[in-house]
N, CA, C and O atoms as a MOPAC input file, in Angstrom:
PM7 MOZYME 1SCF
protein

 N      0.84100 1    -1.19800 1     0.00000 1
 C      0.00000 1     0.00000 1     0.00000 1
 C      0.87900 1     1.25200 1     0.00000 1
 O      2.10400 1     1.34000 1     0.07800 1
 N     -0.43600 1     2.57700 1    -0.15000 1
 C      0.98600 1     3.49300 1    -0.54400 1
 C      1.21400 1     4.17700 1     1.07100 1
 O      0.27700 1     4.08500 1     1.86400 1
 N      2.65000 1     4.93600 1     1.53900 1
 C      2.80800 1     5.31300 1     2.50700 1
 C      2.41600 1     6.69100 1     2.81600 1
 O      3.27600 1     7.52800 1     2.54000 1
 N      1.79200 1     6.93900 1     3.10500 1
 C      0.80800 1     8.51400 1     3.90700 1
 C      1.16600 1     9.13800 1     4.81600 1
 O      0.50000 1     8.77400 1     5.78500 1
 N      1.77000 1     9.80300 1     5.05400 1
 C      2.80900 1    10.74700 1     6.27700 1
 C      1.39100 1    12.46100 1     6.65400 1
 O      0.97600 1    13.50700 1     6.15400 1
 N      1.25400 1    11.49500 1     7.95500 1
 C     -0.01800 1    12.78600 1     8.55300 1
 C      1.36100 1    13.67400 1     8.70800 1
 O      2.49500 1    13.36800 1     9.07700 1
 N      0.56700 1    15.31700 1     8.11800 1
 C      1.38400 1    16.33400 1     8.55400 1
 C      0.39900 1    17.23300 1     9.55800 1
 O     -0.56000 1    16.83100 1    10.21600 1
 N      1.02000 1    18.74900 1     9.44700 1
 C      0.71000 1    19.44400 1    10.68200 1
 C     -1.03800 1    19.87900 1     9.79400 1
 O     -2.04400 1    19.80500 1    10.49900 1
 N     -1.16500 1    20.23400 1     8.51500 1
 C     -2.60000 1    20.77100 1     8.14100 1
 C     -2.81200 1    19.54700 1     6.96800 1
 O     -3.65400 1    19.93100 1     6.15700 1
 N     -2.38600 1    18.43000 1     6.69900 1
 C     -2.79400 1    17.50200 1     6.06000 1
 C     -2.05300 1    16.49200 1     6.04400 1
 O     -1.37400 1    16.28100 1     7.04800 1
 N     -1.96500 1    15.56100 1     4.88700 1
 C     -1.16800 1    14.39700 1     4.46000 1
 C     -0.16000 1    14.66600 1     3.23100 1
 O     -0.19200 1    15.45700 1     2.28800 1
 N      1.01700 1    13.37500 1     3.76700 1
 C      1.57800 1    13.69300 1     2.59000 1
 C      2.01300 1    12.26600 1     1.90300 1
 O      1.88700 1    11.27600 1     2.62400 1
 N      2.46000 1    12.09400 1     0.71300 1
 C      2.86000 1    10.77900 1     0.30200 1
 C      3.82200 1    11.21200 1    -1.03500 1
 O      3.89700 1    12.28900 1    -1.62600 1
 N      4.58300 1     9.82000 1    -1.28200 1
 C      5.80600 1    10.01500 1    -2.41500 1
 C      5.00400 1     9.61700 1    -3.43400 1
 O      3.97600 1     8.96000 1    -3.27300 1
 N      5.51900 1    10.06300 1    -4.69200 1
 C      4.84000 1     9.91800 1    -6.09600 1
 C      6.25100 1    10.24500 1    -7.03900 1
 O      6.86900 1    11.31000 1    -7.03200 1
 N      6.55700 1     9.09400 1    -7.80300 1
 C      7.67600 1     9.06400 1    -8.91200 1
 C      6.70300 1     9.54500 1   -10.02800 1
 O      5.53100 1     9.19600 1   -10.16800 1
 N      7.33400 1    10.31200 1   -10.70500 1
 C      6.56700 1    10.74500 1   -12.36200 1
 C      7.34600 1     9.91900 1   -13.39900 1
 O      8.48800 1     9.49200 1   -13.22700 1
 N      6.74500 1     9.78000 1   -14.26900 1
 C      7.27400 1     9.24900 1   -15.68700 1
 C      7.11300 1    10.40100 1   -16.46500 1
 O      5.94000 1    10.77500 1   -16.47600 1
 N      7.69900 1    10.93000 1   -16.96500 1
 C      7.62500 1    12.23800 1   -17.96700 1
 C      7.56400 1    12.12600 1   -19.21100 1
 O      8.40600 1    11.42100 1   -19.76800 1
 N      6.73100 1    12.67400 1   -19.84000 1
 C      7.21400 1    12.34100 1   -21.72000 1
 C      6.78600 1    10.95700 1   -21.85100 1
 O      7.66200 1    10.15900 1   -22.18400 1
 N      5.71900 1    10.55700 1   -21.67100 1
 C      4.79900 1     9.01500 1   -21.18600 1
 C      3.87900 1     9.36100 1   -22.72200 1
 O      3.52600 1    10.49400 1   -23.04900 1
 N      3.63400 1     8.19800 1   -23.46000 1
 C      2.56700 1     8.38600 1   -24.06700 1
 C      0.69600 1     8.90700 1   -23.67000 1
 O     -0.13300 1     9.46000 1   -24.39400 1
 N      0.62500 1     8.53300 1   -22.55600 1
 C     -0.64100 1     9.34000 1   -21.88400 1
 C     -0.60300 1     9.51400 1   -20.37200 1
 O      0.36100 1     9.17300 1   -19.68700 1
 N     -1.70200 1    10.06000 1   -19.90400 1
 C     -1.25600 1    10.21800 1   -18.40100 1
 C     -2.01300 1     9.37900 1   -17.58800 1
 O     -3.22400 1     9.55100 1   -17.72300 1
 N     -1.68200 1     8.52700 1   -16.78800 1
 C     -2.17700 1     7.86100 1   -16.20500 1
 C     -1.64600 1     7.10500 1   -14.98700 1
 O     -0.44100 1     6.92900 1   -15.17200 1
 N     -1.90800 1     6.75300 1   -14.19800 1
 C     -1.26200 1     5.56800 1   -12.82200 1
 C     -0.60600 1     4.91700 1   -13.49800 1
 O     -0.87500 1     5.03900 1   -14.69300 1
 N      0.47000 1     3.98800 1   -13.17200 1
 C      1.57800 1     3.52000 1   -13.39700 1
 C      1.86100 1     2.42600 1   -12.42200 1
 O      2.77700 1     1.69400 1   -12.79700 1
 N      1.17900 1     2.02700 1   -10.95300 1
 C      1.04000 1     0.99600 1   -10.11500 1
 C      1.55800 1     1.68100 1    -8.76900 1
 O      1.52300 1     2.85400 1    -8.39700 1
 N      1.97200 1     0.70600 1    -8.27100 1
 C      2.73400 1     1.03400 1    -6.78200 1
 C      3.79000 1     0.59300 1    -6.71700 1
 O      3.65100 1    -0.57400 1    -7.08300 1
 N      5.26300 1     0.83700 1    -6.37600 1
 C      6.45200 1     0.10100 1    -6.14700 1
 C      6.74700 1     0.63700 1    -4.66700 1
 O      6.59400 1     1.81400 1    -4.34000 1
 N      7.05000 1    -0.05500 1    -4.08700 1
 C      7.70600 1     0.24900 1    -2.93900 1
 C      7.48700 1     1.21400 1    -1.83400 1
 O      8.29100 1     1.77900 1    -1.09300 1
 N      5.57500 1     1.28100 1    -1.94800 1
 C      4.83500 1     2.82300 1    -1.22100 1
 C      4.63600 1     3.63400 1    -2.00000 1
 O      3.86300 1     4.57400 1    -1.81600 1
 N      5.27800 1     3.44000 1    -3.00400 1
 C      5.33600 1     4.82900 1    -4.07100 1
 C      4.62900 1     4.69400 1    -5.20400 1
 O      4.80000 1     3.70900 1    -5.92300 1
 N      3.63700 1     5.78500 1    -5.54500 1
 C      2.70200 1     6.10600 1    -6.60700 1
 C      3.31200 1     6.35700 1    -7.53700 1
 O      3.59000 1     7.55300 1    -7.62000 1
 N      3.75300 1     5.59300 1    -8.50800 1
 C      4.49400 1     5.92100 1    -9.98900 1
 C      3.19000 1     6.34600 1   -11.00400 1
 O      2.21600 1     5.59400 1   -11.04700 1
 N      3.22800 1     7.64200 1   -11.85000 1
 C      2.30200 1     8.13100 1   -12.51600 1
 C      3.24300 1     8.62200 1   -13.76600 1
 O      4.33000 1     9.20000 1   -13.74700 1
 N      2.21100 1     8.06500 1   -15.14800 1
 C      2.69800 1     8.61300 1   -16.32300 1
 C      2.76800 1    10.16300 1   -16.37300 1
 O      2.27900 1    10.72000 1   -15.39100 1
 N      3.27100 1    10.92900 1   -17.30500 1
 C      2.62300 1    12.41300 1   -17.34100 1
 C      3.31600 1    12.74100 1   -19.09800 1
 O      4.48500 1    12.94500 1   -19.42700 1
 N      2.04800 1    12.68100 1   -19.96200 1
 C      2.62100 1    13.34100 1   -21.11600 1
 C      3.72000 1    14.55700 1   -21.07900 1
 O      4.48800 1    14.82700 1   -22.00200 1
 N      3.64100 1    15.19000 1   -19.89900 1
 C      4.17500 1    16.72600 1   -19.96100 1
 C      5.81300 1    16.54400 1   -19.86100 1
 O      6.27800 1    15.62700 1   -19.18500 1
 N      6.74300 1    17.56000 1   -20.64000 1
 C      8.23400 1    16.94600 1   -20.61600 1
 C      8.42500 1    17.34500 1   -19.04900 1
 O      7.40400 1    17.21500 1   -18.37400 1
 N      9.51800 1    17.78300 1   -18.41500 1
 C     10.05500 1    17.81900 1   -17.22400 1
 C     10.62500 1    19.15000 1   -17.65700 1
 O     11.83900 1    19.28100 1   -17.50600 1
 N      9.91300 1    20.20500 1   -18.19300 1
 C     10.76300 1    21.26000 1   -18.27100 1
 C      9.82800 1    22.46200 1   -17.85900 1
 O      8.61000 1    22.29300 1   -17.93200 1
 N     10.38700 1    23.77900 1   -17.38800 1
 C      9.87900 1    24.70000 1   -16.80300 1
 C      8.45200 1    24.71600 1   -15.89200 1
 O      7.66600 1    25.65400 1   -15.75400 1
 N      8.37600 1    23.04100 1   -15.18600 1
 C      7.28300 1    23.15800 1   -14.43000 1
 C      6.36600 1    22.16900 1   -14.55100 1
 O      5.66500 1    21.67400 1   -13.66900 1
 N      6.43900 1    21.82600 1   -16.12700 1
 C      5.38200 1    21.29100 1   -16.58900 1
 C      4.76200 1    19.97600 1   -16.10100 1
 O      3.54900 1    19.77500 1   -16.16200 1
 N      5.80000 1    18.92600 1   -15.52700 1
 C      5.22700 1    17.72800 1   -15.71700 1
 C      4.64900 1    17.86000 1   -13.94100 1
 O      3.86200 1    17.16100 1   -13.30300 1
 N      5.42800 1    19.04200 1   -13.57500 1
 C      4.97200 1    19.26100 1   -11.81800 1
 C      3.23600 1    19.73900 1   -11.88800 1
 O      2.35900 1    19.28000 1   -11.15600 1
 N      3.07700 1    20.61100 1   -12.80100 1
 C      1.77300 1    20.55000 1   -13.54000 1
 C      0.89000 1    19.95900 1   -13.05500 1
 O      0.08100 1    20.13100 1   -12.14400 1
 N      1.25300 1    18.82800 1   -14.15800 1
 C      0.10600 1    17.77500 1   -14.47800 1
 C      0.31600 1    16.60700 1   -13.60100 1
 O     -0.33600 1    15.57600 1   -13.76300 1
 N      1.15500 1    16.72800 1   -12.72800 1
 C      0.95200 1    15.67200 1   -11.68100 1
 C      0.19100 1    16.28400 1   -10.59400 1
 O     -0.54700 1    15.50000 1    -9.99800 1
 N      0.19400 1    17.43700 1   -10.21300 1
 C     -0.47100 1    17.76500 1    -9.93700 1
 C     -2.53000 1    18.09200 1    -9.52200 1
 O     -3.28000 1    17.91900 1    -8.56100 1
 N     -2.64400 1    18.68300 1   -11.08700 1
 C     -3.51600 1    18.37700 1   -11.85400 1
 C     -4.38400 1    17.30800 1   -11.85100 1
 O     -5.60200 1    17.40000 1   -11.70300 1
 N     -3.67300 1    16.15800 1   -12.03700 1
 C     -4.14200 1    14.51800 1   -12.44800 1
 C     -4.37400 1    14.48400 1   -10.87100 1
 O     -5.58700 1    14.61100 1   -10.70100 1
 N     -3.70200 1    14.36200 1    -9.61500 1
 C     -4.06800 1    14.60400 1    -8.15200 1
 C     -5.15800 1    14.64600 1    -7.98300 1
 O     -5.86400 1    13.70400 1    -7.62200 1
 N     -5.61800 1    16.13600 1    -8.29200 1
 C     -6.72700 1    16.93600 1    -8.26600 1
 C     -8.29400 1    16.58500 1    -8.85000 1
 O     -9.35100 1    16.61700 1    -8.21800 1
 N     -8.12800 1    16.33600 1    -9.87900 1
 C     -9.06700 1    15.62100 1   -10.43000 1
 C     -9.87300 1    14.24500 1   -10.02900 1
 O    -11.05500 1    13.92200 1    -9.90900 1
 N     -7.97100 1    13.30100 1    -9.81600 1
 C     -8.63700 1    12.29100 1    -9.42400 1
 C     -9.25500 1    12.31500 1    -7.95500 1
 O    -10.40600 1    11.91600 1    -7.77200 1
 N     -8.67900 1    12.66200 1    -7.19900 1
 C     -9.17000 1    12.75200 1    -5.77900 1
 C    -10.58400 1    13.98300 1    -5.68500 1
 O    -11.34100 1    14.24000 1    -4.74900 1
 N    -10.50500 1    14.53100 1    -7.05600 1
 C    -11.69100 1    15.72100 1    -6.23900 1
 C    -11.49700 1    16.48400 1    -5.35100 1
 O    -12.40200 1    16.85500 1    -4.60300 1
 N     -9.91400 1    16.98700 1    -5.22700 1
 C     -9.97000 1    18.14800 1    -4.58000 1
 C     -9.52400 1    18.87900 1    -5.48000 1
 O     -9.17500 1    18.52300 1    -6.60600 1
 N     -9.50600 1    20.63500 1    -4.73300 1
 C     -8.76700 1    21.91000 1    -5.37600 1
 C     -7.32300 1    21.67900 1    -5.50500 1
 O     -6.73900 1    21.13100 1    -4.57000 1
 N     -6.53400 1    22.11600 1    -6.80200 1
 C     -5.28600 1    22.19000 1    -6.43800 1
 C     -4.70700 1    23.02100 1    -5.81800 1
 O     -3.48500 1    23.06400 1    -5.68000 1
 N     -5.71100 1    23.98700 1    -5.24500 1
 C     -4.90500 1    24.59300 1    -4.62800 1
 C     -5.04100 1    24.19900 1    -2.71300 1
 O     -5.12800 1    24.98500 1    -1.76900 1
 N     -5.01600 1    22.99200 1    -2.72900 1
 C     -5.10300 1    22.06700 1    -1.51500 1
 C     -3.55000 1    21.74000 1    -1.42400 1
 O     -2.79200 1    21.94900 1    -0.47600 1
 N     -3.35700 1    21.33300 1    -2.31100 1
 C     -1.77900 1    20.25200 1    -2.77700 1
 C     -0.40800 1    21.57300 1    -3.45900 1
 O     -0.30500 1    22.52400 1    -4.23400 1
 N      0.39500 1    20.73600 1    -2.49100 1
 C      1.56700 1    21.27600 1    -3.61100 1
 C      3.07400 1    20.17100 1    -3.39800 1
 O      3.17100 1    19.30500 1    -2.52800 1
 N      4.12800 1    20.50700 1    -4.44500 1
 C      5.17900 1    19.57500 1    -4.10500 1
 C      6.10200 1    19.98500 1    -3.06500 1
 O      6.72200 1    21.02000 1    -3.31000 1
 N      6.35800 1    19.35500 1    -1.85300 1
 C      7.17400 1    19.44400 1    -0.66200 1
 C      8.38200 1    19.82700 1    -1.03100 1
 O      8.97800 1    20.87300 1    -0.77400 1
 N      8.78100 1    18.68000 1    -1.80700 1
 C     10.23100 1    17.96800 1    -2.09500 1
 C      9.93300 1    17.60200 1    -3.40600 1
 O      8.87600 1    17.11400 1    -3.80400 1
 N     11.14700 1    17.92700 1    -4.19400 1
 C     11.20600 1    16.93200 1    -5.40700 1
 C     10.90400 1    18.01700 1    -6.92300 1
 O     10.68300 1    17.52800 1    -8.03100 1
 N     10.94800 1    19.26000 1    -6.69800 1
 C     10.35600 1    19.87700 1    -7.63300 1
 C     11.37600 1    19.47700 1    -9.15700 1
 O     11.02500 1    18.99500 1   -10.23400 1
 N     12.58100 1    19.87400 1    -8.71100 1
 C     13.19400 1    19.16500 1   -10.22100 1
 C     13.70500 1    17.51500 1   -10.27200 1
 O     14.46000 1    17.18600 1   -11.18600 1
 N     13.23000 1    16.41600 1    -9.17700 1
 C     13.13500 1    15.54900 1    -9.38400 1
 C     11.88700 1    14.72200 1    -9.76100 1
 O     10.73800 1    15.15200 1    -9.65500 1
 N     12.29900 1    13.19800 1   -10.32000 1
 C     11.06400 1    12.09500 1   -10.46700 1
 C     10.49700 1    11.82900 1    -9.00500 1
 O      9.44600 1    11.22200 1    -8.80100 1
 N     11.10000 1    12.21500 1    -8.27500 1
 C     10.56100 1    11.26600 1    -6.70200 1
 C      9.85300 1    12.63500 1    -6.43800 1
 O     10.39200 1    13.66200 1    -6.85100 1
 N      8.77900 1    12.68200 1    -5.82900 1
 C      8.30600 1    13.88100 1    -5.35800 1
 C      7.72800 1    13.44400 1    -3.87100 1
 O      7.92700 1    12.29600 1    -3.47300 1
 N      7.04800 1    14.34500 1    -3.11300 1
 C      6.31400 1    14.54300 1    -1.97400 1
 C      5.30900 1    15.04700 1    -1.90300 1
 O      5.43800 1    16.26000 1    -1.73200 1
 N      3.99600 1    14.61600 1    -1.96200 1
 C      2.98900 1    15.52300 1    -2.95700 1
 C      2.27500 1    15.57100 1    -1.21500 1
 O      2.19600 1    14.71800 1    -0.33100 1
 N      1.72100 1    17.44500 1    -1.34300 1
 C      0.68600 1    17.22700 1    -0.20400 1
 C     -0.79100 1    17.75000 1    -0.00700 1
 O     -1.07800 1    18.41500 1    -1.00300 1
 N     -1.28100 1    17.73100 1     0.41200 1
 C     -2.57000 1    17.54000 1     0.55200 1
 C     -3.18400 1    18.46700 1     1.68000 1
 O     -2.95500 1    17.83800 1     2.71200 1
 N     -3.82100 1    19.59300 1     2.00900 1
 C     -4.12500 1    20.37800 1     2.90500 1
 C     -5.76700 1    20.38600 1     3.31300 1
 O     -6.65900 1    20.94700 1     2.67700 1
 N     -5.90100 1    19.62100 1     4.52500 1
 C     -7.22500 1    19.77100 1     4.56300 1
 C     -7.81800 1    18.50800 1     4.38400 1
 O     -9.04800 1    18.45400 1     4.38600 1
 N     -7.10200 1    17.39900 1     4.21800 1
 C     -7.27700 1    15.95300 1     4.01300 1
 C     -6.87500 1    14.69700 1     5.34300 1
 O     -5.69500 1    14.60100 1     5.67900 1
 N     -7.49700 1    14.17000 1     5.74000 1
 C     -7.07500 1    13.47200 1     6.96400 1
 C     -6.31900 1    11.87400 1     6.20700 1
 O     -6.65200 1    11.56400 1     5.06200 1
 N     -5.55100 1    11.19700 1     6.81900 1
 C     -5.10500 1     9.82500 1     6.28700 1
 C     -6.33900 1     9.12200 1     5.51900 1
 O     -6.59200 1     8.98400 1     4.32200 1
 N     -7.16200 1     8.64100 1     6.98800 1
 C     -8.00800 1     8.06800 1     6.55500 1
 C     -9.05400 1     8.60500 1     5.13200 1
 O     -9.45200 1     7.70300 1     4.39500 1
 N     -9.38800 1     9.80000 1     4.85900 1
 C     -9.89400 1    10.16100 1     3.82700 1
 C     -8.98300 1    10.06300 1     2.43900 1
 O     -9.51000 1    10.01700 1     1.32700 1
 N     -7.70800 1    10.04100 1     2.63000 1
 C     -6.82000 1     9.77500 1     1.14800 1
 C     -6.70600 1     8.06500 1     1.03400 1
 O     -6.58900 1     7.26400 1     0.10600 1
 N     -6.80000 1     7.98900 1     2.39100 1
 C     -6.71400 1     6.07700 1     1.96600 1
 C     -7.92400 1     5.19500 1     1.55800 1
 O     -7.88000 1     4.06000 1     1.08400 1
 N     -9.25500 1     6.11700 1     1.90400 1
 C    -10.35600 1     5.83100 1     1.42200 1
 C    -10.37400 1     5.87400 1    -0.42800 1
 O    -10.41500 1     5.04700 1    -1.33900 1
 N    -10.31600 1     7.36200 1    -0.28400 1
 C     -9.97500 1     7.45900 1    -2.00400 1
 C     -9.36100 1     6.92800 1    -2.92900 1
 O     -9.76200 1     6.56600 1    -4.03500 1
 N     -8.03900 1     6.86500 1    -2.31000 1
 C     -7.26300 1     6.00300 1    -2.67000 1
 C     -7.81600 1     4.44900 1    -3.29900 1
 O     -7.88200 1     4.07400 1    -4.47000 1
 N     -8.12300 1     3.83600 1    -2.20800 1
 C     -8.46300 1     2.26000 1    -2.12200 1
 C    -10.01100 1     2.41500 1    -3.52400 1
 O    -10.31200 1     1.99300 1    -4.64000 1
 N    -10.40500 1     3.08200 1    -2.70900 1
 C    -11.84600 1     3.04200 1    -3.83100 1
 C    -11.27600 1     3.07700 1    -5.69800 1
 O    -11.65500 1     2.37300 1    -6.63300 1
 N    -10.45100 1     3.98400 1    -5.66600 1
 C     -9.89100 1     3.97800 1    -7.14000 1
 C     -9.44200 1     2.51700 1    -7.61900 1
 O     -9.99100 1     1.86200 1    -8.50600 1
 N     -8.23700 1     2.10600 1    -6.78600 1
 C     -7.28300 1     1.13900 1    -7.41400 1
 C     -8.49500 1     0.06300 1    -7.40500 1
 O     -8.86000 1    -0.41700 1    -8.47900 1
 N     -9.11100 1    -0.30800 1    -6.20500 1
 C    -10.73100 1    -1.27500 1    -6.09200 1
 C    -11.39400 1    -1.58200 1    -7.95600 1
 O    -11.28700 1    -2.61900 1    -8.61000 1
 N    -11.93200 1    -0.49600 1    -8.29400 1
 C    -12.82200 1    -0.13400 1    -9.09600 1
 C    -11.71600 1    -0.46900 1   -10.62200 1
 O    -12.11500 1    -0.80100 1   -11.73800 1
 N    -10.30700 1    -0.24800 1   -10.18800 1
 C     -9.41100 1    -0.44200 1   -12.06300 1
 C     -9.08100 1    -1.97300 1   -12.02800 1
 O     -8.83200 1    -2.63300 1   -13.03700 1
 N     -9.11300 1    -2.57400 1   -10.45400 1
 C     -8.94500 1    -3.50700 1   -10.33000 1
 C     -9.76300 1    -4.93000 1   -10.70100 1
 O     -9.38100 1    -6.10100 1   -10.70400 1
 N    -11.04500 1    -4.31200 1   -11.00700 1
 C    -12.50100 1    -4.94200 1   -11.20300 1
 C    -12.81400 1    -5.08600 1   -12.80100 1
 O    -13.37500 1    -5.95700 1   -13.46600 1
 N    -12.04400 1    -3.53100 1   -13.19100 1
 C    -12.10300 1    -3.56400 1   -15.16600 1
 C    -13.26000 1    -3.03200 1   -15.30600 1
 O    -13.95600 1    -3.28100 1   -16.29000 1
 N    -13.69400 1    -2.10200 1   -14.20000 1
 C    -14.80200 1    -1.05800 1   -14.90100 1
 C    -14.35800 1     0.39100 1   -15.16500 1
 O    -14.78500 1     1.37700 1   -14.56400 1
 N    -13.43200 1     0.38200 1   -16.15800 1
 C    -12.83900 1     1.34000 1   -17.22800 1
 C    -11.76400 1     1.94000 1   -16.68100 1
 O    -11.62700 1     1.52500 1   -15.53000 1
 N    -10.92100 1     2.74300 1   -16.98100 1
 C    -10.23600 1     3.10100 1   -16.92100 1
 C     -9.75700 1     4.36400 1   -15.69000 1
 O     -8.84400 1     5.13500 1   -15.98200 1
 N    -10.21500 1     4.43400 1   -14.80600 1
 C    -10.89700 1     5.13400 1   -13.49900 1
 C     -9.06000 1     5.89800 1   -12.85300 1
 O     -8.97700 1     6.88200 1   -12.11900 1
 N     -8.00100 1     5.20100 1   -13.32600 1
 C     -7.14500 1     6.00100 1   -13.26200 1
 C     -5.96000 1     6.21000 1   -14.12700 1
 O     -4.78000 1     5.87200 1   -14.20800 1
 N     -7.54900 1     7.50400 1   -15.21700 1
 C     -6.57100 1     8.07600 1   -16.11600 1
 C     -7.43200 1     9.42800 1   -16.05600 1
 O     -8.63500 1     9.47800 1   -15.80000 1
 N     -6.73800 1    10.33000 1   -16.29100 1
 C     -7.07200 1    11.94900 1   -15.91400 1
 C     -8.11400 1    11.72800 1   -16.76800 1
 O     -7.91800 1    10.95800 1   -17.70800 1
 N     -9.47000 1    12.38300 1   -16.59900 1
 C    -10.91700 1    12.43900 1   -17.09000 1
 C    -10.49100 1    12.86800 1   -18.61800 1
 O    -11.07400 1    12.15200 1   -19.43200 1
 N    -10.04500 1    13.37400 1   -18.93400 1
 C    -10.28300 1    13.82600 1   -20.53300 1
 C     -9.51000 1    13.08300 1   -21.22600 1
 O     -9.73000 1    13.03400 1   -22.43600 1
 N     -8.12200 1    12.10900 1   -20.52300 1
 C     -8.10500 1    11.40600 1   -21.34500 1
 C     -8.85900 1    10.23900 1   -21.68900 1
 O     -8.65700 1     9.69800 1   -22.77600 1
 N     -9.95700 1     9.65800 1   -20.64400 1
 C    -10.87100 1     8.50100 1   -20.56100 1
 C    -11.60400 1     8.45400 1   -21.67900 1
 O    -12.23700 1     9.45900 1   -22.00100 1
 N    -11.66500 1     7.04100 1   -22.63900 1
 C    -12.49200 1     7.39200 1   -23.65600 1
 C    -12.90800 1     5.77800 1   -23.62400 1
 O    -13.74500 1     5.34000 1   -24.41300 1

């Protein structure tokens, strides 16, 4: 499962990006860690972006809840979450991987790319 670090106004957890990925989407779990595709290259921001972004969407919160701790010009990041308790990201969490796990569609890939 992935590892969730309660902070002082939310949660936080590691997330590796794949950059320059043919689409954007989850990528599995290795080692606690949320590996996520991201079309976007790794330059001036971008793929911090859309990992972002893809966060946001999928979980249904604001991005402006989340930002990166650690990791801004690296693949390993620290993504966090303001306003989110463990138990509510591990809910979300579980419900997603549950539902891609079952093969009722594609549930983690950023909404516009879902077709």
């Amino acid at each position: 499962m992935i590892e969730i670090q309660e902070r002082k106004n939310g949660v936080s957890f590691l997330v590796q990006v794949l950059p320059r990925s043919s689409k954007c989407a989850f990528a599995g779990i290795q080692e606690g860690i949320i590996r996520l595709k991201l079309t976007a290259p790794p330059v001036e921001g971008r793929a911090n972006e859309e990992c972002l972004e893809f966060f946001s969407e999928l979980l249904g919160i604001k991005k402006g809840q989340m930002s990166i701790l650690h990791g801004q010009k690296s693949r390993k990041k620290i993504i966090q979450i303001d306003g989110l308790t463990r138990e509510q990201l591990e809910a979300r969490l579980s419900l997603m991987l549950q539902t891609e796990r079952q093969g009722e569609g594609s549930v983690l890939k950023r909404p516009r790319d879902r077709k």
